[in-house]
C-alpha positions in Angstrom: 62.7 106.5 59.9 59.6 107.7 61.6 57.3 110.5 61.5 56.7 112.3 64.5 53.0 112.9 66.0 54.1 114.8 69.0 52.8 118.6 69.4 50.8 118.5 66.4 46.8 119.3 65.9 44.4 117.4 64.6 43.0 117.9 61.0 39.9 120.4 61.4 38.1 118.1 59.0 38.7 115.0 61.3 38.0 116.7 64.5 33.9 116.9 65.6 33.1 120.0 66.5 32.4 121.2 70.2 28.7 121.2 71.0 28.9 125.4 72.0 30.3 125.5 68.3 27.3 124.2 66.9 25.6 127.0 68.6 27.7 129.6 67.3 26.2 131.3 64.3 29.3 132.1 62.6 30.4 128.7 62.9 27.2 127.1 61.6 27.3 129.6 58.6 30.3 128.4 57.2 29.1 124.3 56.9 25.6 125.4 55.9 26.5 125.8 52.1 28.1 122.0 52.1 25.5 120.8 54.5 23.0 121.7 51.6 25.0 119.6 49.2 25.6 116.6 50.9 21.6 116.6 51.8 21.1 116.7 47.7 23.0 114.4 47.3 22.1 111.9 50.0 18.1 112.1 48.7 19.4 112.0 45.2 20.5 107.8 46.0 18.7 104.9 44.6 16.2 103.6 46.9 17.2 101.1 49.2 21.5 102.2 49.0 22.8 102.9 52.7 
């Protein structure tokens, strides 16, 4: 039995966004609020962790 791919979208959050997205305002509003928390987070690492 096998699953079929065919005619289906991709995953929003495994798709990169178009580069005229990342100029939309709207768009950019949305990811601002996570974008803030992953950047807390990333400084928040021990020194020297990749």
């Amino acid at each position: 039995m096998g699953w079929s791919l065919a005619g289906r979208r991709p995953l929003p959050h495994k798709q990169l966004p178009e580069p005229d997205q990342m100029k939309d305002p709207s768009f950019v509003q949305r990811f601002q609020p996570i974008a803030a928390r992953l950047r807390t987070a990333l400084a928040a690492r021990p020194a020297g962790k990749n």
